[in-house]
C-alpha positions as CSV (number, residue, x, y, z in Angstrom):
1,X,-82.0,-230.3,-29.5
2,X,-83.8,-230.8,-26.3
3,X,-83.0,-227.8,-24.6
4,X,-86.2,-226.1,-23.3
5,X,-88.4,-229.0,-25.0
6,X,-90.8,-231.0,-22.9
7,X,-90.1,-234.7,-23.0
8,X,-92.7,-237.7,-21.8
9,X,-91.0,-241.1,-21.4
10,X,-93.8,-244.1,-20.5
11,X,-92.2,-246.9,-18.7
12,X,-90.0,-243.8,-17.7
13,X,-89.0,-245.6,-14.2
14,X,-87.3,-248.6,-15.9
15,X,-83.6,-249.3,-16.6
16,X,-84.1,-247.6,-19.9
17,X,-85.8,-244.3,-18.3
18,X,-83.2,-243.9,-15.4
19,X,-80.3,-243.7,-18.0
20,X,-82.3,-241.8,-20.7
21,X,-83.1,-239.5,-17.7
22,X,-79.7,-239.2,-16.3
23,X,-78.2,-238.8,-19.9
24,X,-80.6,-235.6,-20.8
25,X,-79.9,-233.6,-17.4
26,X,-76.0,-234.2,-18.0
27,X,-76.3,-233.1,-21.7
28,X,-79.0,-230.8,-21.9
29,X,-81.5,-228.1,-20.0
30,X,-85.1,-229.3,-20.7
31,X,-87.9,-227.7,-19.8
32,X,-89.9,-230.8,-18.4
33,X,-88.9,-234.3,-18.2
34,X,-92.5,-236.2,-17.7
35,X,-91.8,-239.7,-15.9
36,X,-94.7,-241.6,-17.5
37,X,-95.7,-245.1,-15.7
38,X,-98.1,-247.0,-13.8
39,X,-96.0,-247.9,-10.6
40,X,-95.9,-245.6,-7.7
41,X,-93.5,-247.2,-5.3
42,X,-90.7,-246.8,-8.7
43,X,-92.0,-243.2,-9.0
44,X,-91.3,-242.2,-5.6
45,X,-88.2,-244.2,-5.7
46,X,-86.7,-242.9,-8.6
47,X,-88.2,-239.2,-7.5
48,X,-85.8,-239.2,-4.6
49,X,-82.8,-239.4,-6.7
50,X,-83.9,-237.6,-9.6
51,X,-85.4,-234.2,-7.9
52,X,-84.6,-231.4,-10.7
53,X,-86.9,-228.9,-11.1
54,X,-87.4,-229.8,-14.5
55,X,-88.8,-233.4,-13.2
56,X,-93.0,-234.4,-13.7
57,X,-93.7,-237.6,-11.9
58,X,-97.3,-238.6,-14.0
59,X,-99.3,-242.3,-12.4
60,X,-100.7,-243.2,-15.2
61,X,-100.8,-247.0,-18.0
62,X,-100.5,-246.5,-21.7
63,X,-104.1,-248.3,-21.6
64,X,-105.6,-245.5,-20.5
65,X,-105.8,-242.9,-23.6
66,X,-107.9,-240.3,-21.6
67,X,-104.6,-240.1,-19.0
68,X,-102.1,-240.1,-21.7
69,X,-104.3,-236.7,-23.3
70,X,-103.9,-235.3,-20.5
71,X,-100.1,-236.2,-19.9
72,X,-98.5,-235.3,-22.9
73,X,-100.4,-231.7,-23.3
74,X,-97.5,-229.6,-24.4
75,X,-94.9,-232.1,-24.9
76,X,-92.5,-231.7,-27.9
77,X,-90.6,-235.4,-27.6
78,X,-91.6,-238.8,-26.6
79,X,-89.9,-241.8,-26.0
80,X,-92.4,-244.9,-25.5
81,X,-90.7,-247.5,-23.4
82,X,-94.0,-249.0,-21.7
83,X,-94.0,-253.0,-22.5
84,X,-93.8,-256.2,-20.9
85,X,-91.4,-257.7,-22.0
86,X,-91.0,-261.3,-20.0
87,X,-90.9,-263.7,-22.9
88,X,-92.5,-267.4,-21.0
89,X,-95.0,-264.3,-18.9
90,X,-96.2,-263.1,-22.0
91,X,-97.1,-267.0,-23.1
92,X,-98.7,-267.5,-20.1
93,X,-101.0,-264.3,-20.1
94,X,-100.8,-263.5,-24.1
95,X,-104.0,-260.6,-23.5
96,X,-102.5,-259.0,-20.8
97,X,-99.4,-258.6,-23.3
98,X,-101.7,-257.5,-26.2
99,X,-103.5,-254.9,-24.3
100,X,-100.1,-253.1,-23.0
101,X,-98.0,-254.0,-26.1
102,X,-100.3,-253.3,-28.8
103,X,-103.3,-251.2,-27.5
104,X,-101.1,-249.1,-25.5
105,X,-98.9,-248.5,-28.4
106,X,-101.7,-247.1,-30.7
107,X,-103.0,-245.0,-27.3
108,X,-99.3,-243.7,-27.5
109,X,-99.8,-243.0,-31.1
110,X,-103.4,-241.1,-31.1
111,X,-102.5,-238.8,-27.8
112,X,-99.2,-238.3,-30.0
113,X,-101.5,-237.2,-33.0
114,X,-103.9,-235.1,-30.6
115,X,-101.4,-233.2,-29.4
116,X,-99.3,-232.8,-32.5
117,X,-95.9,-234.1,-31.0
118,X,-93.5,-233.3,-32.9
119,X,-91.3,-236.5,-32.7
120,X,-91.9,-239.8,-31.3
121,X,-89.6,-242.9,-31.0
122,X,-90.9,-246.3,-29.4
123,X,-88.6,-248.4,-28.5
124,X,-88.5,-252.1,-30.1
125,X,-87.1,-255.5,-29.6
126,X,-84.7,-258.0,-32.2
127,X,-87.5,-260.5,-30.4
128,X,-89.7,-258.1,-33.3
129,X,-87.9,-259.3,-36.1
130,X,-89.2,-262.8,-37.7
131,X,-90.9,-263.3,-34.1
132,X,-91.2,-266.7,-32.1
133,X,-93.1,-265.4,-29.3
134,X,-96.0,-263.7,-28.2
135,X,-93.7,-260.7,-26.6
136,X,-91.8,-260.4,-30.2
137,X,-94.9,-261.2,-32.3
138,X,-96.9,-257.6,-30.1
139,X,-93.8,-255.5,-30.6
140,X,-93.9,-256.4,-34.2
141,X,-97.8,-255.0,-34.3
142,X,-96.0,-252.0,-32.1
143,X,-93.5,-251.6,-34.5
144,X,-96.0,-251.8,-37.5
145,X,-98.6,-249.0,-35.4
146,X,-95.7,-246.6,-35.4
147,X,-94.4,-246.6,-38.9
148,X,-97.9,-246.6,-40.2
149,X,-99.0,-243.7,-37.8
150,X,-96.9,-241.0,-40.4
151,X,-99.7,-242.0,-42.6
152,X,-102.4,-239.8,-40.1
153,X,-100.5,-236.9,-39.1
154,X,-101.6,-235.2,-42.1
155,X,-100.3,-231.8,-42.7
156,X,-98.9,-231.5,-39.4
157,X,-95.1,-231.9,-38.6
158,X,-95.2,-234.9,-36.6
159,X,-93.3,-237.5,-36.9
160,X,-92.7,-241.6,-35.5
161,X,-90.1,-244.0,-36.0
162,X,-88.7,-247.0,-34.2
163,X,-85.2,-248.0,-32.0
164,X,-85.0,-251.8,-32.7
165,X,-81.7,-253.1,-30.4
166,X,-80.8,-256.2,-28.3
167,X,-80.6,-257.3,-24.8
168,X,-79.2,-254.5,-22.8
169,X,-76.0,-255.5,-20.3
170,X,-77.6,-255.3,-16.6
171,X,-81.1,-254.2,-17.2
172,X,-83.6,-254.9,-14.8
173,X,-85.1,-258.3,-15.5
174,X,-82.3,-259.7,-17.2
175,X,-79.8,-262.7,-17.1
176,X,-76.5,-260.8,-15.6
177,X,-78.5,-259.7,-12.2
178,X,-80.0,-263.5,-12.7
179,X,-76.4,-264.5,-12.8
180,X,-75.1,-262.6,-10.1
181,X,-78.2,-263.0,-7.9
182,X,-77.4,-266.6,-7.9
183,X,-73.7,-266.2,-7.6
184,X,-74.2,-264.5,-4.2
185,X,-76.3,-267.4,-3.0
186,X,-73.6,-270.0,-3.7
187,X,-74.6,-271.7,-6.2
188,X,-72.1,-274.1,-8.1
189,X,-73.9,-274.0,-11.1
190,X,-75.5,-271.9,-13.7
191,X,-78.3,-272.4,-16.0
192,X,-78.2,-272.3,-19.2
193,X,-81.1,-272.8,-21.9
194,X,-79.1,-273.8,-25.0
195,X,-75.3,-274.2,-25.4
196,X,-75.1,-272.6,-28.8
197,X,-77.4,-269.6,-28.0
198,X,-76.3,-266.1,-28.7
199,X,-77.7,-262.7,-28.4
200,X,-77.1,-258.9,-29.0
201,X,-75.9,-257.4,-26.5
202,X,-75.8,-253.6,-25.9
203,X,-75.4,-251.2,-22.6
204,X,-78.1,-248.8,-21.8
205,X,-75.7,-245.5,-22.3
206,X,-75.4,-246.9,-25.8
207,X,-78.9,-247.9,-26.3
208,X,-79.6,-244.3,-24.9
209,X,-77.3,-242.7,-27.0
210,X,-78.7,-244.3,-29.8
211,X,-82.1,-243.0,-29.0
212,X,-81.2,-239.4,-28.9
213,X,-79.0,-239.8,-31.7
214,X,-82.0,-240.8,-34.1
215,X,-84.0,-237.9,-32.8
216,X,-81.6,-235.7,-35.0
217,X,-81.7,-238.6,-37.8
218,X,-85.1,-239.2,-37.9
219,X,-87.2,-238.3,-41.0
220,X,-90.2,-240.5,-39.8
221,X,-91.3,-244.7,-40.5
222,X,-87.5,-245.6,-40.1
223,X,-86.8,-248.4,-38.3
224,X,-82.8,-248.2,-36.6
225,X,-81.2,-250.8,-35.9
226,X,-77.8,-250.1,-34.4
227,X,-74.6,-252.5,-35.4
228,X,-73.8,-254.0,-31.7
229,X,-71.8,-257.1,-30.4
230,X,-73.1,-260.5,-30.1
231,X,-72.2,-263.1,-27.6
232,X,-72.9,-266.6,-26.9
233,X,-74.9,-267.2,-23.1
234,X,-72.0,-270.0,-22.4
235,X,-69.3,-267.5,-22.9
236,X,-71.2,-264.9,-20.8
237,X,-71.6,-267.2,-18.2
238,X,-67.8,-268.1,-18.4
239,X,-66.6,-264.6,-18.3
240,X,-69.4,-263.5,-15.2
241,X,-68.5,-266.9,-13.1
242,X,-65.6,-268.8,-14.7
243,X,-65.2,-271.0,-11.4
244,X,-69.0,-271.8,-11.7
245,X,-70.3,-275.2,-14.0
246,X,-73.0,-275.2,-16.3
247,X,-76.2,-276.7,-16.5
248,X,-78.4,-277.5,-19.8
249,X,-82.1,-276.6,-19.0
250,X,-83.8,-276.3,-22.1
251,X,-84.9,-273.3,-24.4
252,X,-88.0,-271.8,-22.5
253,X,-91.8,-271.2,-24.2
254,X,-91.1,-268.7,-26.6
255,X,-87.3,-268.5,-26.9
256,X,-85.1,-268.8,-29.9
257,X,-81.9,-270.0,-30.4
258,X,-80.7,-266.9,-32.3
259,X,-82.1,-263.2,-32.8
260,X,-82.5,-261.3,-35.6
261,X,-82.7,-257.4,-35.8
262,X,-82.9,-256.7,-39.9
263,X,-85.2,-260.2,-41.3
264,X,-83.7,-261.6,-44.5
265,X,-87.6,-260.6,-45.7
266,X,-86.8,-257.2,-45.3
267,X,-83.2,-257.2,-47.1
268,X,-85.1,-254.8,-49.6
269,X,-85.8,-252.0,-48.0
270,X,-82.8,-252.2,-45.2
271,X,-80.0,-250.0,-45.6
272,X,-76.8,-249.4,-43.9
273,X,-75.2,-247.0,-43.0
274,X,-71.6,-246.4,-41.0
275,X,-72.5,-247.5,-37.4
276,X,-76.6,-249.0,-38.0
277,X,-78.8,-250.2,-40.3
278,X,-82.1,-248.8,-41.4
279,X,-85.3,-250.5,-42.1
280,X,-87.8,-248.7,-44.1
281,X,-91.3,-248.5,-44.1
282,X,-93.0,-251.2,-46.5
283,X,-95.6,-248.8,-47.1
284,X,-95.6,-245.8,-49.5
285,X,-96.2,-242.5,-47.4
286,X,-97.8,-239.5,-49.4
287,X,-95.3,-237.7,-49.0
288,X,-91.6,-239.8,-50.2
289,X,-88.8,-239.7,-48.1
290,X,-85.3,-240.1,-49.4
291,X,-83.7,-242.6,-46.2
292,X,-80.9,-243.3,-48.4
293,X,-80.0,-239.6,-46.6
294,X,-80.7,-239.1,-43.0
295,X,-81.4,-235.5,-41.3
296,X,-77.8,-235.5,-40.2
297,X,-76.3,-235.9,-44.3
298,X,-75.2,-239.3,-43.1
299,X,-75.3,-241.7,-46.8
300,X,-76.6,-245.2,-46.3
301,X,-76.7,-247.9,-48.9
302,X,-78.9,-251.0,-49.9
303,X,-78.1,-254.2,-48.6
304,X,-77.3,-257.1,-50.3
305,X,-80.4,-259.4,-51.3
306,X,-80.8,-262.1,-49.3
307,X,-79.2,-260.0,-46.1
308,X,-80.0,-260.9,-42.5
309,X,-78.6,-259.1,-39.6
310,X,-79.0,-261.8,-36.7
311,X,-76.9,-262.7,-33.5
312,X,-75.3,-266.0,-35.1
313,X,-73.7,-264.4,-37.9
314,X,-73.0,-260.8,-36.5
315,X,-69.2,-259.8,-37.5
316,X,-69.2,-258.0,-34.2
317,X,-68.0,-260.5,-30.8
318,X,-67.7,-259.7,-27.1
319,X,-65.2,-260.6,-25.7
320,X,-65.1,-261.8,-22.0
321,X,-63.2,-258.4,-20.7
322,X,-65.0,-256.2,-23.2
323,X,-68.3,-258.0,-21.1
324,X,-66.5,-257.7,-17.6
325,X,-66.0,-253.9,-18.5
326,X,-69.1,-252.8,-20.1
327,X,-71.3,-254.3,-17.0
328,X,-68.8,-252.8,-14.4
329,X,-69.2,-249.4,-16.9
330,X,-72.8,-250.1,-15.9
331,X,-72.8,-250.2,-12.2
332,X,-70.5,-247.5,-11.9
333,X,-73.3,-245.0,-14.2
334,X,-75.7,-246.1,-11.3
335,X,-74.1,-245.2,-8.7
């Protein structure tokens, strides 16, 4: 699928990036992989590892439209991973979110459209789904830009959809390396927001995987939402440091007791299928689209009404070795 292609990732030198990275130069021979982002230091960081021939390192934000025309001239594939995504940072400076979140997103989308990309996935949040927060509430607006933006590509084959997963297992930013920072500076305790909080939790080989899977599924305005284990933070925190106490300190601004990938709102137009779920678009395109049948032949059906898909009533658990293994799993894919 992505042999010979050109592919642009923004946000390219995250966690997400690395692995996506990685994963295509194992699988595939592309033509041009086009690291997309705004920080030099990661670029040259990340350059020195990943040095294929194939590799673009592009400086450049998803605010700026005029660098993003120039970036993705000739690409075939994008994968939009720009965002912040800090939940209480997003609270506390709720423009600075907007502009990257929401006005990069539609920059994304009209350099897509100007350069008739063939297929383009943005990556979403389950903080999108029925949001509490800021962060969730501009990846919703994100998520909304994308599906609508098969509505302006006209004639042309070009196509958008959305990857709506959890929190990913060891990602930069997120609680294990918290966890483990303050392990290695001997604490004796370890904060926790809420004792009955749980989240998604997926690793970023799966998450990538299920990127480049929906490349081949994707029809265009699909939402995926992949069927992934829950856990809750007090059983994480067990399994990571079971010697370690915990202490209580209070959901943060913003956070939510438990996520939600497929809204009970949107139980009528979500379907699953064997190993995800799909939300589709609320809007009628010009051209229908039969989801009930993916690109693969793979047969979903209509949820029941009333469905929600959130973290508190998943029927898929972690358990603490299937945790212990999937972050080792993790560290060992960076080495």
């Amino acid at each position: 699928m992505l042999n010979g292609k050109n592919i642009l990732i923004t946000g390219g030198t995250g966690s997400f990036g690395k692995q996506f990275v990685r994963t295509i130069l194992k699988k595939y021979k592309p033509n041009k992989i086009i690291i997309y982002s705004r920080d030099e230091l990661k670029q040259y960081e990340m350059a020195q590892k990943y040095n294929d021939k194939c590799m673009r390192y592009f400086i450049g934000d998803v605010r700026d439209l005029p660098r993003l025309l120039k970036a993705m001239a000739g690409v075939d594939f994008v994968v939009h991973a720009a965002a912040l995504k800090h939940v209480p940072i997003a609270e506390y400076n709720p423009m600075e979110c907007i502009k990257t979140n929401v006005m990069g997103a539609q920059n994304v989308i009209d350099a897509c459209l100007a350069h008739n990309i063939a297929k383009t996935i943005a990556l979403s949040t389950d903080k999108a789904a029925s949001p509490a927060n800021l962060y969730g509430a501009s990846k919703l607006v994100s998520d909304k830009l994308f599906v609508a933006a098969n509505n302006l590509a006209g004639t042309h084959a070009i196509k958008f959809s959305v990857v709506r997963y959890g929190n990913v297992l060891g990602s930069r930013g997120s609680v294990i390396p918290y966890f483990e920072k303050l392990i290695a500076a001997g604490e004796t305790e370890l904060p926790i927001t809420e004792p009955n909080m749980t989240r998604f939790w997926i690793t970023l080989q799966e998450g990538v995987d299920f990127v480049l899977k929906n490349f081949e599924r994707m029809q265009g305005g699909e939402i995926f939402v992949p069927k992934i284990a829950s856990m809750k933070m007090t059983d994480m925190a067990k399994a990571i440091a079971p010697h370690l106490g915990q202490k209580v300190i209070g959901i943060r601004p913003g956070e939510k007791l438990h996520e939600v990938m497929c809204p009970l709102d949107d139980s009528h137009i979500t379907l699953e299928f064997h190993d995800h779920f799909v939300i589709k678009p609320s809007i009628t395109f010009s051209t229908p689209i039969d989801y009930m049948t993916n690109n693969l032949g793979e047969q979903g059906h209509i949820v029941e009404a009333g469905f929600e898909y959130n973290s508190r009533d998943n029927k898929i658990w972690l358990t603490n070795e299937e945790l212990l293994t999937k972050i080792q799993q993790t560290k060992d894919e960076e080495k």
